[in-house]
N, C-alpha and C positions, 0 to 999 in steps of 0.2 A: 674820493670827493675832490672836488674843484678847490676849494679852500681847505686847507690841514693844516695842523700843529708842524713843530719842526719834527717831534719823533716819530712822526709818521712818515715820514720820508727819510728818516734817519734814525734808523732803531737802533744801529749800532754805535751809536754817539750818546753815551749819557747826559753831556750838557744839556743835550736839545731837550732832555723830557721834563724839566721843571721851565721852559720859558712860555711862558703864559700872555706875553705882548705883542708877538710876533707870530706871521703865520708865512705859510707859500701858496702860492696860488698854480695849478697845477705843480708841476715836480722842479718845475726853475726860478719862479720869482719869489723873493723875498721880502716881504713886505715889514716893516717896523713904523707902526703909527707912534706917531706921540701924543704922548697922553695926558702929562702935564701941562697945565694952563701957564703961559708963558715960555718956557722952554724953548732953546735953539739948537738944541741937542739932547744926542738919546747915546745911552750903553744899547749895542748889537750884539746880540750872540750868532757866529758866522758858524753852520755848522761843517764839521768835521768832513775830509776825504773832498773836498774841492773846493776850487778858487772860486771868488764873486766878483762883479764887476756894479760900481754903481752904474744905476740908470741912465742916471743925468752926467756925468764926470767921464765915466768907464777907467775910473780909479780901480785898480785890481786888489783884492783883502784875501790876504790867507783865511783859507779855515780853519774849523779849531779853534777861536780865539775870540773873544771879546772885545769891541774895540768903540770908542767912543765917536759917534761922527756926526757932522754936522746936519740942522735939521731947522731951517730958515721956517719963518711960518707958510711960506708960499710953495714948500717941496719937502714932499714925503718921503723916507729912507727908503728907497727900493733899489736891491738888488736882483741879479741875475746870476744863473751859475758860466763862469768861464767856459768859453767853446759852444754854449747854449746854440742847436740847430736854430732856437726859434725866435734868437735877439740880436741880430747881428746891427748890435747899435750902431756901428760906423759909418751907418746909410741912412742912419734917420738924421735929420735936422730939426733943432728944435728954434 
């Protein structure tokens, strides 16, 4: 599917099989809506066996790890997995 769970793309990472607020979209973006009314931030769960790169930033996030990041009302948590053939954000301008 176009849109999946995280342990669907990563069955061998326990974390990912209870995060129920985040999804990928094909096998590299990461997507973490937020879902609390008000809210400027959300806990991530970055899964396991490679690096993420925000969207907007191209801040680089180990995986494995939970990490809390920022989430303005105007921009959604997306990442991307590190090396991704299909982001090579350094070219885009936003």
């Amino acid at each position: 599917p176009t849109m999946r769970p995280l342990w669907w793309e990563f069955p061998r990472d326990p974390s990912a099989v209870g995060v129920n607020d985040q999804f990928l979209l094909g096998p590299d973006l990461l997507v973490a809506p937020v879902t609390a009314q008000g809210a400027t931030s959300r806990r991530v769960y970055f899964p396991a066996g490679v690096a993420w790169k925000s969207f907007w930033t191209a801040e680089v996030i180990k995986g494995g790890m939970l990490a809390n990041v920022s989430a303005p009302l105007d921009t959604i948590p997306v990442y991307y997995r590190d090396r991704s053939r299909y982001f090579p954000v350094a070219s885009l301008s936003f």
